[in-house]
C-alpha positions as a Markdown table, in Angstrom:
| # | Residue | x | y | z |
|---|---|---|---|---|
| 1 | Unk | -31.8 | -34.8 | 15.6 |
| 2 | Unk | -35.2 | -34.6 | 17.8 |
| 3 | Unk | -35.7 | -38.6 | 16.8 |
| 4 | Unk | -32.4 | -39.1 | 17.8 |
| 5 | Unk | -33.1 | -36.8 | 21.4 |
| 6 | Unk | -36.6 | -38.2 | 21.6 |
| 7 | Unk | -34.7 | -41.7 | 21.4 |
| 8 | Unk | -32.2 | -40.5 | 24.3 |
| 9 | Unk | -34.9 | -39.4 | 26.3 |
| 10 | Unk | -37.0 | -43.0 | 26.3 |
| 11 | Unk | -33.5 | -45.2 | 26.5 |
| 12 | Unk | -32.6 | -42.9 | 30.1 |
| 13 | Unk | -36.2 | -43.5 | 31.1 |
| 14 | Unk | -35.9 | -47.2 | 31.0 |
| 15 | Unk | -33.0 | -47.2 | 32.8 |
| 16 | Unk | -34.6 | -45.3 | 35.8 |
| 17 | Unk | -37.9 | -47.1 | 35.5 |
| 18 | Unk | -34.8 | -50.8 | 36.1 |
| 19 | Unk | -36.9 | -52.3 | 32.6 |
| 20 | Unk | -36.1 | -52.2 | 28.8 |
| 21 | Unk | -39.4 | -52.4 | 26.6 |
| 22 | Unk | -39.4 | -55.2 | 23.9 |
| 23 | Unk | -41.9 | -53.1 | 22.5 |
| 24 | Unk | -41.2 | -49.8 | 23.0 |
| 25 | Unk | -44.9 | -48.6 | 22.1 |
| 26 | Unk | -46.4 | -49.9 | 25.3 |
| 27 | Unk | -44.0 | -47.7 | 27.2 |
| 28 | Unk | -45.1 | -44.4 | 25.0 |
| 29 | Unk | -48.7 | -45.6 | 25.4 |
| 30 | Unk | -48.3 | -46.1 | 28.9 |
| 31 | Unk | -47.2 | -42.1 | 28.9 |
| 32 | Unk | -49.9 | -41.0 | 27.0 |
| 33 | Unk | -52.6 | -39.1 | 28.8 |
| 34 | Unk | -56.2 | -38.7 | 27.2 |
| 35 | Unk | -56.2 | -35.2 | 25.8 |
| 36 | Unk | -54.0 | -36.6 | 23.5 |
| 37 | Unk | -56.5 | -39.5 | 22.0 |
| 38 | Unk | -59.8 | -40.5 | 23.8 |
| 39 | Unk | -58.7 | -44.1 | 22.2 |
| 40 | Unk | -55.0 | -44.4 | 22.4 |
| 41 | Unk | -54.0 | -43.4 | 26.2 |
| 42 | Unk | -52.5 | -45.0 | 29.2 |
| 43 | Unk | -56.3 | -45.8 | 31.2 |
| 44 | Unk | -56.3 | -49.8 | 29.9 |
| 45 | Unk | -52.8 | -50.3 | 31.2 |
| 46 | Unk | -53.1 | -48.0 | 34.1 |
| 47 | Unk | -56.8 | -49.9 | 34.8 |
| 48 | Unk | -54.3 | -53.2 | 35.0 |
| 49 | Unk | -51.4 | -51.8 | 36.7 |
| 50 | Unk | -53.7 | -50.1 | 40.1 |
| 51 | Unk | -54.2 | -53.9 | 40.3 |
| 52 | Unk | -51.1 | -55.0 | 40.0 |
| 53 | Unk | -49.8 | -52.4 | 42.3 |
| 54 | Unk | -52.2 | -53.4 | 44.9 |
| 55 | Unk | -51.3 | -57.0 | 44.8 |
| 56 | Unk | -47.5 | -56.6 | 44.9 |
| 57 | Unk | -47.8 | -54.5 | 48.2 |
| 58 | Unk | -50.4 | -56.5 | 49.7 |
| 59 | Unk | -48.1 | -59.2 | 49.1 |
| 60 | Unk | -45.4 | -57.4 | 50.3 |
| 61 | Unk | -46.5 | -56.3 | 53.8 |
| 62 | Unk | -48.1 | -59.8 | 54.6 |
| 63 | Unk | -44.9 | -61.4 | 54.5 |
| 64 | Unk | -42.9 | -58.3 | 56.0 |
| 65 | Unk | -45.4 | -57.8 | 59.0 |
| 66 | Unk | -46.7 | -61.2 | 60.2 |
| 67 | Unk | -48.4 | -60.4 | 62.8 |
| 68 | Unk | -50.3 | -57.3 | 62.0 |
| 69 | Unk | -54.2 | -57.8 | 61.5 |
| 70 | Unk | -56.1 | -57.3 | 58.6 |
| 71 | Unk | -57.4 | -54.0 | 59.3 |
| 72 | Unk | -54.0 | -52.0 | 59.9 |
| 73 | Unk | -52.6 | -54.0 | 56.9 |
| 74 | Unk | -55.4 | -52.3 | 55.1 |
| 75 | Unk | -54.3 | -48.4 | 56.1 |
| 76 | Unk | -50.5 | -49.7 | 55.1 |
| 77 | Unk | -52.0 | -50.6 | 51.8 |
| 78 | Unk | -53.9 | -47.5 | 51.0 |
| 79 | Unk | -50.6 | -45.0 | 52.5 |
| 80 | Unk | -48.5 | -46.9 | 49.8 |
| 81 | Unk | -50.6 | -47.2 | 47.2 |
| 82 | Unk | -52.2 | -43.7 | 47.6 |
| 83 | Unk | -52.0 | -40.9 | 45.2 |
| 84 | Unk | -49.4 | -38.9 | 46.8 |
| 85 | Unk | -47.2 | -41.9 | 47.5 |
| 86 | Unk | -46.9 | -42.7 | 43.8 |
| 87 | Unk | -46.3 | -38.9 | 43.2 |
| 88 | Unk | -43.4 | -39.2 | 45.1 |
| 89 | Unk | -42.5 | -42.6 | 43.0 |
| 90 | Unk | -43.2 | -40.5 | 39.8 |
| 91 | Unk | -41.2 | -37.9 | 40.7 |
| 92 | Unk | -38.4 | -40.4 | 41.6 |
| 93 | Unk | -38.2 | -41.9 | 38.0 |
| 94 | Unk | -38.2 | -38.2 | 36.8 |
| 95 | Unk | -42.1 | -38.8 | 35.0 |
| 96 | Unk | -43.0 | -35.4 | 34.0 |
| 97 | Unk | -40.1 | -34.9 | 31.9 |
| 98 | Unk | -41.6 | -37.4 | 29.6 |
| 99 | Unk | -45.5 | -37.1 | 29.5 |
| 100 | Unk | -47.3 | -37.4 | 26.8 |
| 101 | Unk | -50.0 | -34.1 | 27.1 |
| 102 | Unk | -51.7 | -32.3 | 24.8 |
| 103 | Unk | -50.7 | -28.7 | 23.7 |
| 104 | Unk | -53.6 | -27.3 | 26.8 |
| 105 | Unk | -53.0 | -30.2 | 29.0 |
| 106 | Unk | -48.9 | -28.9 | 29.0 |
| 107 | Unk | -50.2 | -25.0 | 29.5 |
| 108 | Unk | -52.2 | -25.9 | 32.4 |
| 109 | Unk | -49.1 | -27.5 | 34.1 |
| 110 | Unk | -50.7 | -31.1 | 33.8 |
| 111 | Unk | -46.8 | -32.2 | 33.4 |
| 112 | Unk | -46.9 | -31.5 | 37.5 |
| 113 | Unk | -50.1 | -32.7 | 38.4 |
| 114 | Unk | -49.9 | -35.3 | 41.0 |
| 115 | Unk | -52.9 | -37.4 | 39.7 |
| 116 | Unk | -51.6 | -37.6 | 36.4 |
| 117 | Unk | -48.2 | -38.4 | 37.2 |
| 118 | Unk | -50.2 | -41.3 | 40.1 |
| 119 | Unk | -51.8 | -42.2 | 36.7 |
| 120 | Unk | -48.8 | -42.7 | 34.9 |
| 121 | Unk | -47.2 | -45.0 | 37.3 |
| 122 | Unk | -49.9 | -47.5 | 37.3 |
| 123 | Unk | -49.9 | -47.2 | 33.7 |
| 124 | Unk | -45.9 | -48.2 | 33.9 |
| 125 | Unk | -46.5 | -50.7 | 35.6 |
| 126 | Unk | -49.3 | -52.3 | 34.0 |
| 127 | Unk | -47.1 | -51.7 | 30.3 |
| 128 | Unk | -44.0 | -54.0 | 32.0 |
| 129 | Unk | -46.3 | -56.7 | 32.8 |
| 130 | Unk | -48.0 | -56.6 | 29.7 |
| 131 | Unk | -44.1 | -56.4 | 27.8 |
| 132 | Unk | -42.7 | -59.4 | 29.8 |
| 133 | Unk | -45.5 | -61.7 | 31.3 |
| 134 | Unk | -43.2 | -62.0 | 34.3 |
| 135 | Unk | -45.3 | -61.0 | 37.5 |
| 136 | Unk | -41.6 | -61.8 | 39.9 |
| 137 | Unk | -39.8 | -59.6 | 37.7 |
| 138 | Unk | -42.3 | -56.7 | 37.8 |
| 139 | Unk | -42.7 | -57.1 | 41.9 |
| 140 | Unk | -38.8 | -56.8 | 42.1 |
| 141 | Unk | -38.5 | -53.9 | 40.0 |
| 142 | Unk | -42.0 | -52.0 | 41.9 |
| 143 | Unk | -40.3 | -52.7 | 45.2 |
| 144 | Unk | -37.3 | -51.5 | 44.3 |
| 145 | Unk | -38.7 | -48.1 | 43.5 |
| 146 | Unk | -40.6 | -48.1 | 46.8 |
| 147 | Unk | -37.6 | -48.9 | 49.0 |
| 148 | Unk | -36.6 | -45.7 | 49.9 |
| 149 | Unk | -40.4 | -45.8 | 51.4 |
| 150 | Unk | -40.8 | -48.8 | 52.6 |
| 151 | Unk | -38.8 | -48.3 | 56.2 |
| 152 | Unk | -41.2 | -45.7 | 57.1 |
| 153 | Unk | -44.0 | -47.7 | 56.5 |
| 154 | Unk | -46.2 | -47.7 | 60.2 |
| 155 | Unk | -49.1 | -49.8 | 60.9 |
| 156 | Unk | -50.7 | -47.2 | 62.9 |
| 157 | Unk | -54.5 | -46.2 | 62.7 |
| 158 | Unk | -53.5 | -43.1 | 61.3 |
| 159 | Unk | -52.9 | -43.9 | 58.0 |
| 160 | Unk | -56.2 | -41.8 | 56.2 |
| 161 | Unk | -57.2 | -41.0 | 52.5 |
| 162 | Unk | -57.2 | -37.2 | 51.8 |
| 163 | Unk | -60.4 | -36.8 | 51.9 |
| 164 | Unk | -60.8 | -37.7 | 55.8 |
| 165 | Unk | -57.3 | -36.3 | 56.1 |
| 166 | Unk | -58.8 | -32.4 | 54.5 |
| 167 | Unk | -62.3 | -33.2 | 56.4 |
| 168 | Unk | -60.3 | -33.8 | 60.0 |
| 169 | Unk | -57.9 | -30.3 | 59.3 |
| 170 | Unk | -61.3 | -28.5 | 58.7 |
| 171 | Unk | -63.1 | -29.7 | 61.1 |
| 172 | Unk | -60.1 | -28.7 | 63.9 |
| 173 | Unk | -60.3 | -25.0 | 61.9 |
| 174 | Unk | -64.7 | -24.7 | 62.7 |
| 175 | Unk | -64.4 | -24.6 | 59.0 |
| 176 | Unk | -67.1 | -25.1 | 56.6 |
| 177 | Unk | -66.9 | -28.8 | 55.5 |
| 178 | Unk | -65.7 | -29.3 | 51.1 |
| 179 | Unk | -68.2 | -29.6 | 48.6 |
| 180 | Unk | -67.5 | -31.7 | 45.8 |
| 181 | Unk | -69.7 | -31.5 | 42.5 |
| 182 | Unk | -68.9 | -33.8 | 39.6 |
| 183 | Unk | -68.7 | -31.5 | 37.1 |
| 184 | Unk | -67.9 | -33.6 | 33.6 |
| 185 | Unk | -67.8 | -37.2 | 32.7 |
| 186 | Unk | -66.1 | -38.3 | 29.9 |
| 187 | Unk | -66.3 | -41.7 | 27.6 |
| 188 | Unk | -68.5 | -44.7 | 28.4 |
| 189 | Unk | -68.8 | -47.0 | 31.1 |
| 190 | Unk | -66.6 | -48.8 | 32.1 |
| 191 | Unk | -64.6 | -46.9 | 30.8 |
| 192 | Unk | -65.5 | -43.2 | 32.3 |
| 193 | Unk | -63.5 | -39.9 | 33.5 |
| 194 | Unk | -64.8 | -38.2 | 35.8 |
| 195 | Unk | -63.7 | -34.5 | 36.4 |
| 196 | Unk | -64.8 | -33.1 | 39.9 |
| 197 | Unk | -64.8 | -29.6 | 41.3 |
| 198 | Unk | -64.5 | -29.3 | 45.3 |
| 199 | Unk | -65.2 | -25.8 | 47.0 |
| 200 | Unk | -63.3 | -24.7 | 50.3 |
| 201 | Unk | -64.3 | -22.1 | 52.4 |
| 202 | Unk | -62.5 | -18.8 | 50.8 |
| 203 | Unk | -60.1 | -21.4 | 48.8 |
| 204 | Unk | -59.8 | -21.2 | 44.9 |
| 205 | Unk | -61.9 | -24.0 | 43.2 |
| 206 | Unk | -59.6 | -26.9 | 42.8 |
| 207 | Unk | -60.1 | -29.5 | 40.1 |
| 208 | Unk | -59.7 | -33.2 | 40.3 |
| 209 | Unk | -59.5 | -36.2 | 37.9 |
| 210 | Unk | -59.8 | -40.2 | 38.2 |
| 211 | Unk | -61.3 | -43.1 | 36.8 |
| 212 | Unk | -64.2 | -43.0 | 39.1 |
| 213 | Unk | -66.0 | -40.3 | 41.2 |
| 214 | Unk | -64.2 | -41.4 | 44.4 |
| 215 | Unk | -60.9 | -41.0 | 42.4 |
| 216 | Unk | -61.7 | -37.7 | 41.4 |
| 217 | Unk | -62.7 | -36.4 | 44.8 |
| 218 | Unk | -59.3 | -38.1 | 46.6 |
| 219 | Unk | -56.9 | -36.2 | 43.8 |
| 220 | Unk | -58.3 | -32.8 | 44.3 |
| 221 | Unk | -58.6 | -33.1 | 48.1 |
| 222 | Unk | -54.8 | -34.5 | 48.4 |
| 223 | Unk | -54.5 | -31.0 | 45.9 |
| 224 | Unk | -56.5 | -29.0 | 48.2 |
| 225 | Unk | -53.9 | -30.3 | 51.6 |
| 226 | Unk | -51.0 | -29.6 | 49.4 |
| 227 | Unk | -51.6 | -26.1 | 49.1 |
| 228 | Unk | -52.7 | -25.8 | 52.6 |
| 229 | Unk | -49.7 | -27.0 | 53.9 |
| 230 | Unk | -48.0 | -24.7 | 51.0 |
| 231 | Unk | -50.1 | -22.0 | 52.3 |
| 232 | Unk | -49.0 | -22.1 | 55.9 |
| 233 | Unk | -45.0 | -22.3 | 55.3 |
């Protein structure tokens, strides 16, 4: 009876991600975060599908906006491919419901966490190229998940990462600037985790997690707004 759910649960998955797996085991890989196995997790594939992702949209909005500069076609590129946009992607094909965690990953709420579920995307993404080898048939299916998006796309100079974004709402505050301290690394190059710790004001210390310091500091400061904004509903 659990195969038989567990079964259910990957065949309604596919048909929200718009892709059937030949082989299945990419897409459970592609799920699989790295407290489960320092070997067997979704980095490789999520390494190949940031790239992917980055290509399809830049793609994307040179043909859709031909007469935008390079520079603003940049900020497009960074809104869509951001962190919180793919949260909002993940949360669309219903992610967390099938994550991969381990036992203290799950009791920390990791199931939730917007850089995990960013992860996962990118991970997706990476497995379906890998599965059919068909780059137009992965930029279909992407696109098609970012078209509830993709009307509100602006090429305005305000398009910022979260780290400027938390700086700039300081700042306005005469608040004390964040402090971020890289606090654990894990694996070998090039193949690293980094786990950083950023300290705000009177805030609880927030934790943040990504394939390269930068990474890590942009996940706990989109973290960090989140609850601000939470904070002042």
């Amino acid at each position: 009876m659990i195969k038989a759910q567990s079964k259910l649960n990957e065949t309604r998955l596919a048909n929200r991600i718009g892709y059937q797996f030949k082989q299945p085991e990419l897409l459970k890989l592609a799920l699989t975060h790295r407290s489960v196995s320092h070997k067997h997790n979704y980095e490789r594939l999520e390494f190949l599908g940031d790239s992917l992702l980055g290509m399809i949209v830049a793609n994307y909005l040179y043909v859709a906006y031909p007469h935008e500069n390079e520079g603003r076609l940049t900020r497009m590129r960074a809104t869509l491919v951001r962190q919180e946009a793919l949260g909002k992607i993940a949360n669309d094909l219903k992610l967390s419901q099938n994550l991969i965690l381990s036992t203290g990953e799950l009791k920390s709420g990791g199931h939730h966490r917007e850089s995990i579920l960013a992860d996962t995307v990118e991970a997706i993404i990476g497995a379906i190229y890998v599965d059919s080898g068909d780059l137009n048939l992965l930029q279909t299916i992407v696109l098609k998940w970012y078209s509830p998006y993709l009307d509100h796309i602006e090429p305005t100079d305000q398009l910022k990462d979260p780290k400027s974004r938390l700086q700039e709402y300081l700042q306005a505050r005469k608040k004390p600037l964040p402090v971020y301290e890289v606090v654990d690394i894990q694996g070998d190059a090039p193949n690293q985790h980094f786990i950083v710790e950023c300290r705000v004001d009177s805030l609880p210390v927030m934790k943040g997690e990504g394939s390269s310091r930068r990474f890590a500091e942009q996940a706990v400061a989109a973290d960090i707004l989140k609850f601000l904004e939470q904070k002042s509903e």
